[in-house]
VMD Tcl script that builds the backbone (N, CA, C; Angstrom):
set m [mol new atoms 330]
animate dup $m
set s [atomselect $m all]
$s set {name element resname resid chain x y z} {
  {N N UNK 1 A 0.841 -1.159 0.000}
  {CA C UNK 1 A 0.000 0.000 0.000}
  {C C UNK 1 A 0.895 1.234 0.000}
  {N N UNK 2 A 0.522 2.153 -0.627}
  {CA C UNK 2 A 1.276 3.458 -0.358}
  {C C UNK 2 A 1.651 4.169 0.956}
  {N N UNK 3 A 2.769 4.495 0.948}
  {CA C UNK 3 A 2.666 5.115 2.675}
  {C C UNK 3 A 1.783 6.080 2.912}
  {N N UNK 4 A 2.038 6.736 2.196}
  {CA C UNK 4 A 0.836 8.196 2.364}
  {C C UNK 4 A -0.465 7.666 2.563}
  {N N UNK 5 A -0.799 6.342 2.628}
  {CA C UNK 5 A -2.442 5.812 3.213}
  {C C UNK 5 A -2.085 5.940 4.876}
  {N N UNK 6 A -1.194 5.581 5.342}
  {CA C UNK 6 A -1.165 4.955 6.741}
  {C C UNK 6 A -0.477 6.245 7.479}
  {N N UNK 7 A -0.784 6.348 9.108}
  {CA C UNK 7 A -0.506 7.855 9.579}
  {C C UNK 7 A 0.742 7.348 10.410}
  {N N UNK 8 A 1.971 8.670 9.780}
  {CA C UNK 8 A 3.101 7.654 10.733}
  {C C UNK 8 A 3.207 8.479 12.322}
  {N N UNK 9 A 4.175 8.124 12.886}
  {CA C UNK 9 A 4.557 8.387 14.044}
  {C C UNK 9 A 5.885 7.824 14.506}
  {N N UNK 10 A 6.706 8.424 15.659}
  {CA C UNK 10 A 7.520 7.898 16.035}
  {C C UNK 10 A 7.493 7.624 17.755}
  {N N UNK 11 A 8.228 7.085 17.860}
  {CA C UNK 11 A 8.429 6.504 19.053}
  {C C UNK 11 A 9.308 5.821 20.511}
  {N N UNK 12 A 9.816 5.901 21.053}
  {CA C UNK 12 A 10.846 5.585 21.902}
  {C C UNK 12 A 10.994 4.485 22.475}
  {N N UNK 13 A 11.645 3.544 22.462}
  {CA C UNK 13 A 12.004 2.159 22.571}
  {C C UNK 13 A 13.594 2.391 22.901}
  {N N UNK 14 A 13.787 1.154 24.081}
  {CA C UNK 14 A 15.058 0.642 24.061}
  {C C UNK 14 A 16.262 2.190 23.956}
  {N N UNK 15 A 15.954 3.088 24.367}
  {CA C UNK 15 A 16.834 4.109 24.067}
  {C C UNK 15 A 16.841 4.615 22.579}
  {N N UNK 16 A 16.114 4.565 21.737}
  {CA C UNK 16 A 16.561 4.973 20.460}
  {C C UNK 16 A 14.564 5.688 19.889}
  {N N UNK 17 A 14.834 6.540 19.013}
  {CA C UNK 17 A 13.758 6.767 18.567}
  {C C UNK 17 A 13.382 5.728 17.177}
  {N N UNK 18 A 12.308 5.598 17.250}
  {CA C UNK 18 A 12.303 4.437 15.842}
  {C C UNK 18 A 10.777 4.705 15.508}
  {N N UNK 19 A 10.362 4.461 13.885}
  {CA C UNK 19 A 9.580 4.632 13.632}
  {C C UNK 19 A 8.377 3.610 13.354}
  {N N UNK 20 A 6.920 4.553 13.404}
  {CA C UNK 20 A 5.540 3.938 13.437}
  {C C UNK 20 A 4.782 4.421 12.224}
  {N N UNK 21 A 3.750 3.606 12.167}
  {CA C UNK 21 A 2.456 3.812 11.390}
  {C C UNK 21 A 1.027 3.380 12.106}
  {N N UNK 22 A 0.047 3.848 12.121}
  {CA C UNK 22 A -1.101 3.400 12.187}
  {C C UNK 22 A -1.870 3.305 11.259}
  {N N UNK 23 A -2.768 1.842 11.248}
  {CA C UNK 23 A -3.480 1.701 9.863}
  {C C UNK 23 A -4.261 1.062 10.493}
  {N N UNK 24 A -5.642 1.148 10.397}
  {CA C UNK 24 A -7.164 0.467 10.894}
  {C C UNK 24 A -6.921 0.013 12.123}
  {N N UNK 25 A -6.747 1.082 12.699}
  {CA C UNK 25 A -6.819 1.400 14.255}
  {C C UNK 25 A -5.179 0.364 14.916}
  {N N UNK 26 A -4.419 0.115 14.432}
  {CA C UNK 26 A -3.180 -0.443 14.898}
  {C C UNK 26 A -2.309 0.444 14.502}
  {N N UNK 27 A -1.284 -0.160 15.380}
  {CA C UNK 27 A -0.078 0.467 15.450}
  {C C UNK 27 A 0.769 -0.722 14.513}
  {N N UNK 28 A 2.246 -0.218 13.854}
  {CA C UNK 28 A 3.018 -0.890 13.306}
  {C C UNK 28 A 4.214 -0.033 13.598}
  {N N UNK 29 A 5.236 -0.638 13.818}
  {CA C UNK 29 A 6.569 -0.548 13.600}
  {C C UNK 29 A 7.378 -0.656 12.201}
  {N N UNK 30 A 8.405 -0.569 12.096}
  {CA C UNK 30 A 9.387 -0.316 11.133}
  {C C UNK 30 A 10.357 -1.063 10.996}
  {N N UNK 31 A 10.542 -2.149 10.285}
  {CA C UNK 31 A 11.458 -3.423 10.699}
  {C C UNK 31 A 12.440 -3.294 9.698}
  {N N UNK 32 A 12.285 -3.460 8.826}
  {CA C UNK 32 A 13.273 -3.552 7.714}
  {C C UNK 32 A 12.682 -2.236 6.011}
  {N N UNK 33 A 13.713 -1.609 5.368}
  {CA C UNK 33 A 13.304 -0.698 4.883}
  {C C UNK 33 A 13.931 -1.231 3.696}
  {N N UNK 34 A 13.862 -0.927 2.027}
  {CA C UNK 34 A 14.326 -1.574 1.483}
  {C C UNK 34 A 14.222 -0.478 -0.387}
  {N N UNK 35 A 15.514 -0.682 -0.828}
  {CA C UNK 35 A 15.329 0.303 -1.888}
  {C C UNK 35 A 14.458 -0.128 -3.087}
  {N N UNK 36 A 13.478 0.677 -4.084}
  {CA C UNK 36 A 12.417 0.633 -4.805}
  {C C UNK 36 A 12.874 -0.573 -5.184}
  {N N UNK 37 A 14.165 -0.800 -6.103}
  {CA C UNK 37 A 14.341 -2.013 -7.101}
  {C C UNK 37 A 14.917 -2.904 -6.321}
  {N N UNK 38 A 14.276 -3.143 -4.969}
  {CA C UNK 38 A 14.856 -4.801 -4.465}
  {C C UNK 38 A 13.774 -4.893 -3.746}
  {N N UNK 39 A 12.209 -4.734 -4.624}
  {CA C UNK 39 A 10.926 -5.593 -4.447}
  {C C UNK 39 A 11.177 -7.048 -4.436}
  {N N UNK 40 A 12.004 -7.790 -5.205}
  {CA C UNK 40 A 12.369 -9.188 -4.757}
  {C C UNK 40 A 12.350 -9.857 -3.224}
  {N N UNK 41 A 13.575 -9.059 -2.730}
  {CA C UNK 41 A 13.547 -9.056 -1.657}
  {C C UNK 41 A 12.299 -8.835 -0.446}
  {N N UNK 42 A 11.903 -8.137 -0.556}
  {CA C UNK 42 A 11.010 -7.024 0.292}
  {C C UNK 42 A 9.702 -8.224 0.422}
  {N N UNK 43 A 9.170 -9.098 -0.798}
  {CA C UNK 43 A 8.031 -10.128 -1.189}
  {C C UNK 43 A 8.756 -11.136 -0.335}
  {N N UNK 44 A 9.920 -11.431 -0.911}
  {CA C UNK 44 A 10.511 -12.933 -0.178}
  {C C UNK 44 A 10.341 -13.205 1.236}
  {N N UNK 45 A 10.558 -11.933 1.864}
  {CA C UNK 45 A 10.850 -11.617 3.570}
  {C C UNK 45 A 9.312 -11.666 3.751}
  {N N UNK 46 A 8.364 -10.855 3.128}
  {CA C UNK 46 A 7.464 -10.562 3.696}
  {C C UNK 46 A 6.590 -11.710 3.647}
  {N N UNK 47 A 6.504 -13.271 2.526}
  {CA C UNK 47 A 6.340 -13.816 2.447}
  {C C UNK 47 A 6.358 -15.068 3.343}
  {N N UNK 48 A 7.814 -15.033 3.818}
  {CA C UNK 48 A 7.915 -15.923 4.987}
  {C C UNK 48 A 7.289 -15.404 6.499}
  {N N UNK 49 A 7.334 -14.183 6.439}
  {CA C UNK 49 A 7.114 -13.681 7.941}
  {C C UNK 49 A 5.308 -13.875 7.693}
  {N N UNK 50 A 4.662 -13.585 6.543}
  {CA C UNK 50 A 2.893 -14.180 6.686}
  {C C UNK 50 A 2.709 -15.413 6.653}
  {N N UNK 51 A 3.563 -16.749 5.937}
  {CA C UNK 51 A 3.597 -17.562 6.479}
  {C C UNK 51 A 3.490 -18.317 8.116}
  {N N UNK 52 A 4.314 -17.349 8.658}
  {CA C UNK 52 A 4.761 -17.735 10.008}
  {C C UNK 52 A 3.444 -16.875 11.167}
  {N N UNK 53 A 2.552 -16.408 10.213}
  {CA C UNK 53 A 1.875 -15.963 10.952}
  {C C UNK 53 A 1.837 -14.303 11.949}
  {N N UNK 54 A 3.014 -13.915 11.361}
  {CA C UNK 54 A 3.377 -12.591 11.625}
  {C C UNK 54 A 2.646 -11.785 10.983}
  {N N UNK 55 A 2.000 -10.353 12.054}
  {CA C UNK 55 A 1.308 -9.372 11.629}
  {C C UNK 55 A 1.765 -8.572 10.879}
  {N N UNK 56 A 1.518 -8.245 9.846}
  {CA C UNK 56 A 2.771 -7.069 8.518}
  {C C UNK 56 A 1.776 -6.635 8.099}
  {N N UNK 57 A 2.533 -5.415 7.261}
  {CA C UNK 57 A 2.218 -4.473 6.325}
  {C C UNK 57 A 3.283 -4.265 6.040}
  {N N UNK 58 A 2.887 -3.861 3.979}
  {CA C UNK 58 A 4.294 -3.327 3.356}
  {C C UNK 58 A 3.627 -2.124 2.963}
  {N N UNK 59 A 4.552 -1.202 2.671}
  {CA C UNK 59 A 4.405 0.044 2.215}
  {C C UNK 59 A 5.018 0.391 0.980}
  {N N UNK 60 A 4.790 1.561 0.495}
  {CA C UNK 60 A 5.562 2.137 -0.763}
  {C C UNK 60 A 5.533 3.343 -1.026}
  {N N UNK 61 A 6.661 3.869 -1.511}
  {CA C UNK 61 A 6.589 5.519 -1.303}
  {C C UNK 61 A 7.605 5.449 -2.418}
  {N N UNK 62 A 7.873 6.871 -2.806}
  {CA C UNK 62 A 9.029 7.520 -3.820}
  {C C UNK 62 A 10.497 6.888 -3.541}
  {N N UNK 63 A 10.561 6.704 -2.211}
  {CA C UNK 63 A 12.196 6.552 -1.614}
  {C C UNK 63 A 12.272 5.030 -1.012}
  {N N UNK 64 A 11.367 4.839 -0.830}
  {CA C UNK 64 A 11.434 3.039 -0.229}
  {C C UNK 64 A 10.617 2.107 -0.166}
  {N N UNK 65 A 10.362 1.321 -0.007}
  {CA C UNK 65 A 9.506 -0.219 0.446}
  {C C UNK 65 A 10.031 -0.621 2.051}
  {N N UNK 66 A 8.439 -0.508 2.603}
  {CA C UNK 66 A 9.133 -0.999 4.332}
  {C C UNK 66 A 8.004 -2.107 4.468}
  {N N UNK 67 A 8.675 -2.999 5.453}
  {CA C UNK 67 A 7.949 -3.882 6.127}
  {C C UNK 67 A 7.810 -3.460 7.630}
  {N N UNK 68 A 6.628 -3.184 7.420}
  {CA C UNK 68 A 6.107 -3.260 9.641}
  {C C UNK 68 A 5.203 -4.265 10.204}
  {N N UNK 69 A 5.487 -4.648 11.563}
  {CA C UNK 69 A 5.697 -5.535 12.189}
  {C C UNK 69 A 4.365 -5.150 13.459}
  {N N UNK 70 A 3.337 -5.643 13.553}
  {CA C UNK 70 A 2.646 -4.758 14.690}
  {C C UNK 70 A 3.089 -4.612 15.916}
  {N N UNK 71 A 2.921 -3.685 16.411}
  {CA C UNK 71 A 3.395 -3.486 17.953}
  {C C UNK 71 A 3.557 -3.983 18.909}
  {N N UNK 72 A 1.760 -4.829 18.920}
  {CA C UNK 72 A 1.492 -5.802 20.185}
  {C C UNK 72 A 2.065 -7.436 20.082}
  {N N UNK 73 A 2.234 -7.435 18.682}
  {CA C UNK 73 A 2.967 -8.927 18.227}
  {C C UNK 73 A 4.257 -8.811 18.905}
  {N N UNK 74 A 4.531 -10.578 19.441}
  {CA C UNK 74 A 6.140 -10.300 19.774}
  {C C UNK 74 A 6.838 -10.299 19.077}
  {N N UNK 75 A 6.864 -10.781 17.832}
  {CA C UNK 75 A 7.816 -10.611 16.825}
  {C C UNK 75 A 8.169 -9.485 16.618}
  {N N UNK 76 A 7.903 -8.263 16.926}
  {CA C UNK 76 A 8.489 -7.372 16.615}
  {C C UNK 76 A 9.479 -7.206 17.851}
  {N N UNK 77 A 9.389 -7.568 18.893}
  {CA C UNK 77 A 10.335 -7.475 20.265}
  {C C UNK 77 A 11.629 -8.420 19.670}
  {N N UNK 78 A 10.801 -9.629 19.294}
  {CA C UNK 78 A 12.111 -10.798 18.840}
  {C C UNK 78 A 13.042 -9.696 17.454}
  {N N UNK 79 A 12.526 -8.909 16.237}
  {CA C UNK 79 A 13.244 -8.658 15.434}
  {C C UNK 79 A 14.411 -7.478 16.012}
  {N N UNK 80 A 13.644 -6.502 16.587}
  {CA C UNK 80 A 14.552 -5.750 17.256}
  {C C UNK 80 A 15.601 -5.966 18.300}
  {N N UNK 81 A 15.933 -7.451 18.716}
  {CA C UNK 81 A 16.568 -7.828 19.267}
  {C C UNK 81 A 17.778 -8.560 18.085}
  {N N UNK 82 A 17.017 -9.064 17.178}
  {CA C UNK 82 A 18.027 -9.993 16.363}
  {C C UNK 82 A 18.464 -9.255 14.954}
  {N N UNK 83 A 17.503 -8.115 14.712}
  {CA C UNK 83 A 17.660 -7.640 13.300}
  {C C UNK 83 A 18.989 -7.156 12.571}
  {N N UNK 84 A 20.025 -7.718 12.976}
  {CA C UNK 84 A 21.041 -7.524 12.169}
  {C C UNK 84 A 21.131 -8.698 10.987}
  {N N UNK 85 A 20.906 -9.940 12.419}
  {CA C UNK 85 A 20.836 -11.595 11.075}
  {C C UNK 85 A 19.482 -11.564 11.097}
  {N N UNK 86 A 18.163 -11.382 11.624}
  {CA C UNK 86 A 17.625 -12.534 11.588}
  {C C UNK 86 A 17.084 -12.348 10.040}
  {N N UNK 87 A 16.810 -11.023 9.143}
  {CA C UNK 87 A 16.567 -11.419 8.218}
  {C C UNK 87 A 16.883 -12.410 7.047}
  {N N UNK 88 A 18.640 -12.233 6.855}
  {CA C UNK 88 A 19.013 -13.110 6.341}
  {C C UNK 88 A 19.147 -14.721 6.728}
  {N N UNK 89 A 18.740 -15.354 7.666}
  {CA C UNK 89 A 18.599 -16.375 8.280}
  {C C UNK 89 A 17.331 -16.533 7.999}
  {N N UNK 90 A 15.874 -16.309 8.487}
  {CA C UNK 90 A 14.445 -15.944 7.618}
  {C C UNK 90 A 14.374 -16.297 6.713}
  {N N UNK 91 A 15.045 -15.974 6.001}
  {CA C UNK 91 A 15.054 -15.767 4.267}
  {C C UNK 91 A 15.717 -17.430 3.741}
  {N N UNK 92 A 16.944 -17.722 4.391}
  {CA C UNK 92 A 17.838 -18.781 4.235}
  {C C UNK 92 A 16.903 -20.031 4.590}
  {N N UNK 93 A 15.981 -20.065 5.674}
  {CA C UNK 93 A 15.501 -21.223 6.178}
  {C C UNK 93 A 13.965 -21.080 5.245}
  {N N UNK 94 A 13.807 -20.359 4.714}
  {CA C UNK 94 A 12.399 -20.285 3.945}
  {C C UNK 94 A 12.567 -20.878 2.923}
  {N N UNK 95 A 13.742 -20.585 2.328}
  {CA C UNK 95 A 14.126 -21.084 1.012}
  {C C UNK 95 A 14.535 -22.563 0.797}
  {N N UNK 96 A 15.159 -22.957 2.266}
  {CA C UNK 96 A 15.777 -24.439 2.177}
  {C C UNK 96 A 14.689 -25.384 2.645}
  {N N UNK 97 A 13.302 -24.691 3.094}
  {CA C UNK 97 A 12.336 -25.800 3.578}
  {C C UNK 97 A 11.257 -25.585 2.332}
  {N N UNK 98 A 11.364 -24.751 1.884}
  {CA C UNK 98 A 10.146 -24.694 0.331}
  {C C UNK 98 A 10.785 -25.847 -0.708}
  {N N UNK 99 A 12.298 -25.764 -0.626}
  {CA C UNK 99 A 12.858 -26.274 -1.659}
  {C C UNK 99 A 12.919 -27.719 -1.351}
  {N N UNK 100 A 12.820 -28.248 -0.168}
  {CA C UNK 100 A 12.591 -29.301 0.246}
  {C C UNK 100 A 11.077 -29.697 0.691}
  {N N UNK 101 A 10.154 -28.851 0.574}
  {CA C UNK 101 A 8.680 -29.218 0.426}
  {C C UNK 101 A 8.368 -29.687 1.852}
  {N N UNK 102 A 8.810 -28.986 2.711}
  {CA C UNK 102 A 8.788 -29.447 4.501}
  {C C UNK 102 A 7.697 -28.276 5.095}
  {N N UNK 103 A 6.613 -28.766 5.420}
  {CA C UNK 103 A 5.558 -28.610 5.974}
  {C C UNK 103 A 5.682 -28.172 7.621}
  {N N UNK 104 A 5.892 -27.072 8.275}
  {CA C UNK 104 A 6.067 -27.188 9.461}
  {C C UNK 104 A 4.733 -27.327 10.369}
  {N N UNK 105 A 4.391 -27.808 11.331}
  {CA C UNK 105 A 3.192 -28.029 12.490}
  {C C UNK 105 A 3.010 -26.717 12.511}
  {N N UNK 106 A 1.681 -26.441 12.784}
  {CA C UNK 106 A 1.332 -24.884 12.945}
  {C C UNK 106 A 0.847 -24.740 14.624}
  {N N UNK 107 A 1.111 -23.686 15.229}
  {CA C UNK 107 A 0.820 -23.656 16.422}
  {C C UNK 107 A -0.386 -23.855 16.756}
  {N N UNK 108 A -0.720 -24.781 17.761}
  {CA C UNK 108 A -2.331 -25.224 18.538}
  {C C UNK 108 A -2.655 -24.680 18.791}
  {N N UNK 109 A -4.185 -23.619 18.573}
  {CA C UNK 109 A -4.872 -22.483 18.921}
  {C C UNK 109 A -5.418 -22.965 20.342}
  {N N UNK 110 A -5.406 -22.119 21.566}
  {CA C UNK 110 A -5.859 -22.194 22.938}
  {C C UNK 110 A -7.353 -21.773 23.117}
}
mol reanalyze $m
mol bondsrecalc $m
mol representation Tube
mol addrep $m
């Protein structure tokens, strides 16, 4: 979706300011940002993380493609802790279990 749909904001975490969006009444974070011509990328990631059941939104604007992560999800606590690898690791294990046709158990709803 275009960014200019969603209202941003920023925010304070962990010592650092980092950025938000709200879109149909949620909040989203700012996980990974990514330049116009590496939509490849940007699908691949975002692909595995809706797989896995992770809350996202991608965006699009003049200057970038972002993936956000909702607020209240922990995955966004887990990325901001790991986000130097975990994308490329994400990406690595998505690719080696598609390519091997491996079905993972999906978590038991409570």
């Amino acid at each position: 979706m275009q960014e200019k749909l969603v209202s941003p904001f920023r925010f304070y975490r962990d010592e650092k300011i980092l950025e938000g969006v709200n879109f149909k009444h949620e909040f989203y974070g700012l996980v990974e940002e990514f330049e116009i011509n590496q939509r490849l990328q940007v699908y691949q990631l975002a692909w595995a993380l809706a797989e896995k059941k992770v809350p996202i939104i991608l965006t699009t604007s003049n200057a970038r493609l972002g993936i956000w992560i909702r607020l209240r999800s922990p995955a966004y606590a887990v990325w901001l802790n790991y986000a130097p690898m975990l994308p490329k690791i994400l990406l690595r294990l998505h690719s080696m279990l598609h390519r091997l046709n491996v079905v993972l158990p999906q978590k038991a709803e409570l």
